[in-house]
N, C-alpha and C positions, 0 to 999 in steps of 0.2 A: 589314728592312734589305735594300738591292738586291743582287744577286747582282754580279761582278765580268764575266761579261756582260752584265748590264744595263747597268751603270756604263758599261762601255765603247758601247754601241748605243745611250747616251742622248748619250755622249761627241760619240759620229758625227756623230747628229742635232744636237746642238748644233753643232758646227762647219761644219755644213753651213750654218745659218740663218746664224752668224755672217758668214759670208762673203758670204750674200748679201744679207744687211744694210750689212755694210761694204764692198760694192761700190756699194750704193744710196744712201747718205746721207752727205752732205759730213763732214769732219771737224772736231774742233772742237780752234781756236790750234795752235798751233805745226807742224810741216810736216808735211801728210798723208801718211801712207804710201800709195806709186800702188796699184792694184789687184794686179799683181804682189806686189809685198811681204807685202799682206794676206792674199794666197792662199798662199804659198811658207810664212809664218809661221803660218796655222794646221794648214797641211799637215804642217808638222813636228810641231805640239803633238798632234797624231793620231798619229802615227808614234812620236814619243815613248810616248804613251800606248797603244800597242802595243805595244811594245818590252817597255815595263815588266810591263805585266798578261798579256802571255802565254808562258806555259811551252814549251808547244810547239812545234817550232822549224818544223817541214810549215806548222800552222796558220799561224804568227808571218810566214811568207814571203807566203802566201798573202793574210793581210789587211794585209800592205805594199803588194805587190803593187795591189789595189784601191784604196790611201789615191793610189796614187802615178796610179792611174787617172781617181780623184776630182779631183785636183789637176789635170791635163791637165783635165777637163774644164771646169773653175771656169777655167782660162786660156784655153780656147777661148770660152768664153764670154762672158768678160769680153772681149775681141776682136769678137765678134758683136756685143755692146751696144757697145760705144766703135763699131763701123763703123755701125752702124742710127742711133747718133744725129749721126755726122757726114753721113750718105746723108740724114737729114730733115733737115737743118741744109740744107744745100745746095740740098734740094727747096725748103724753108721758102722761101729767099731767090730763088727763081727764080718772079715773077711768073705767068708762063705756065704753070705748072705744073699740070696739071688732076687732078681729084680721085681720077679711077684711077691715078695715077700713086702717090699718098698710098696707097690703098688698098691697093696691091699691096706699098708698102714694108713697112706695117705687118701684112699679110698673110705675109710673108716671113717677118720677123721674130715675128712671134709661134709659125709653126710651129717656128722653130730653138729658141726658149722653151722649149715642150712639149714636144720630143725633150731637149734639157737636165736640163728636172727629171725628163721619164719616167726618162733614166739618171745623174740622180743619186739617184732614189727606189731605182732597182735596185741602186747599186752600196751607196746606204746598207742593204738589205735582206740583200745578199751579204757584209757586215762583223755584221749581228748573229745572221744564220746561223752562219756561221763562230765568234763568240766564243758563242752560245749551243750548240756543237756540243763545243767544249770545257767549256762547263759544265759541259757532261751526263758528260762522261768526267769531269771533276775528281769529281764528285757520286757517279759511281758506284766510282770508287776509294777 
């Protein structure tokens, strides 16, 4: 049976894919929620699930704190995709356009990528720290 920081560190990680799942793939019938929404709304269900699973109120600050970290980042990013694909859209349509010009957008934009997941990998490692820090105290009380 998982431990209630596992629960929560698998929580993380789920919400993390979820989001960047549901930033990347169209939605299906009735009115997609924009990327904002998506993010704001899993952001909470983490925070929620925060709230509820941790006793201690130092720790409980400290990995809000981080959700609400995570979140800024999922919003900057989601900003950096919406502007990369309107910077190629543009490029796209501009005949004259020459190939280093493509190369350096896509250049750009994949470093902003890599600094994204490096810190969303970190702030996801700094929320199962944190809830497997209180395991360890629940475990040894």
């Amino acid at each position: 049976m998982p431990t209630a920081a596992r629960k929560l560190g698998l929580r993380a990680l789920a919400t993390l894919m979820v989001c960047a799942v549901a930033l990347m793939t169209p939605g299906c019938g009735g009115t997609k929620p924009t990327s904002q929404q998506t993010i704001e709304r899993f952001s909470q269900e983490l925070r929620e699930a925060v709230s509820a699973n941790v006793a201690d109120q130092g720790r409980k600050t400290q990995m809000l704190l981080v959700v609400d970290q995570l979140e800024a980042l999922h919003i900057r990013f989601s900003k950096e995709t919406a502007d990369f694909v309107d910077s190629y859209r543009k490029l796209n349509a501009d005949y004259d356009a020459a190939r280093p010009a493509f190369d350096q957008l896509f250049s750009d934009y994949n470093a902003k990528r890599v600094k994204a997941r490096d810190q969303a990998l970190d702030l996801h490692f700094q929320l199962a720290s944190l809830a497997a820090r209180g395991q360890g105290a629940a475990n040894a009380g």
